[in-house]
C-alpha positions in Angstrom: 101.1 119.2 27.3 99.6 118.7 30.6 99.5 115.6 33.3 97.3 116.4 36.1 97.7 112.6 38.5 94.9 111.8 41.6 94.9 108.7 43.2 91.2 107.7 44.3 89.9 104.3 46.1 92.9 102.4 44.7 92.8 103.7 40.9 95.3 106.3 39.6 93.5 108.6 37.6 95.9 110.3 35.0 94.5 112.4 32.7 96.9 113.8 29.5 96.3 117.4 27.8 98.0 118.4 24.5 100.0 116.9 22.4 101.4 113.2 23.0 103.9 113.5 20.5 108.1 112.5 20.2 108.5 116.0 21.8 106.7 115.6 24.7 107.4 111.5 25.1 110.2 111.2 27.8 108.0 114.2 30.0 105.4 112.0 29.6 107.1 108.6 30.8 108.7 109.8 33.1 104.8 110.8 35.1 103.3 107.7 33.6 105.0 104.7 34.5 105.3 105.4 38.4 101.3 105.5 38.4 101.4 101.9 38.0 103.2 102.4 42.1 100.5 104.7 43.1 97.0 102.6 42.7 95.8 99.0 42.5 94.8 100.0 39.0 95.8 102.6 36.2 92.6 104.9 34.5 94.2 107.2 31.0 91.9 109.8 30.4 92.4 110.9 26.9 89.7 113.4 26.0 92.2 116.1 26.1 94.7 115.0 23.9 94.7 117.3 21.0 97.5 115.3 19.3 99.4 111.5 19.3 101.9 110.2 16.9 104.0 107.0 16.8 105.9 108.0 19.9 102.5 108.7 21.4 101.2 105.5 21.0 104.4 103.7 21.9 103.8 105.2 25.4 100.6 103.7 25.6 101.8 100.1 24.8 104.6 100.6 27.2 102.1 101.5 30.0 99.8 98.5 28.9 103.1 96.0 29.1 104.4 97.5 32.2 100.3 97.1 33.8 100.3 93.6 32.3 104.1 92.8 34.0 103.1 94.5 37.5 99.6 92.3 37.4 97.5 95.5 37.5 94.6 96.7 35.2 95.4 100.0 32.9 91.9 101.6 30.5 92.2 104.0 28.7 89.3 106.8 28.8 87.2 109.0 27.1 89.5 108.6 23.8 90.0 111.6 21.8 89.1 112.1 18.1 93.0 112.3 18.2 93.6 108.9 19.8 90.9 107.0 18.1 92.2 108.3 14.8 95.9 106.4 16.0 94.4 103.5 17.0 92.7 103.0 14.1 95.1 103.8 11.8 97.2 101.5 13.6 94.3 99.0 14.1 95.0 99.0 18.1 91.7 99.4 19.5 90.6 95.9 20.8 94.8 95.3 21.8 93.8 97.3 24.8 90.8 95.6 25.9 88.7 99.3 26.1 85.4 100.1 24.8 85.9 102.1 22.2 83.8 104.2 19.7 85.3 104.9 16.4 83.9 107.3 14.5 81.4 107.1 11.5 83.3 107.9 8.0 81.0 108.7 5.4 81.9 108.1 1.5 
């Protein structure tokens, strides 16, 4: 699991590689949440995230709660098939506000 952080025109720009998974959650808090210091708004690119469980997600709605507490804006980016299989599952996709394309299932 990567984090690779840039801070352009006022929006922090984190994008996540790997697995956002329980063994990889308190790595990944501990990068995320000071973001929310770094830029008038917080971008999560997610088109590298080859994996997300329960403890994956969690980290997302704590960086949407801490965005929402610290009046800033968080989206979420360029979701993964791993992501938008969560958030589905889940039903999650319209709590964070982000256009989102779920994929077709064919019976």
């Amino acid at each position: 699991m990567t984090i690779h952080i840039e801070t352009h025109n006022g929006v922090c720009h984190v994008h996540v590689a790997g697995e956002m998974t329980i063994y990889h959650a308190a790595e990944i808090k501990a990068e995320l949440l000071p973001c929310l210091e770094l830029g008038a708004e917080l971008e999560i690119d997610l088109s590298e995230v080859s994996e997300m469980d329960t403890a994956g997600f969690q980290l997302l709605l704590l960086a949407k709660r801490a965005a929402l507490a610290a009046n800033k804006p968080l989206r979420l980016v360029a979701h993964s098939p791993a992501t938008l299989e969560v958030l589905d599952m889940l039903n999650m996709a319209s709590y964070f506000g982000d256009p989102v394309i779920m994929p077709r299932t064919v019976h």
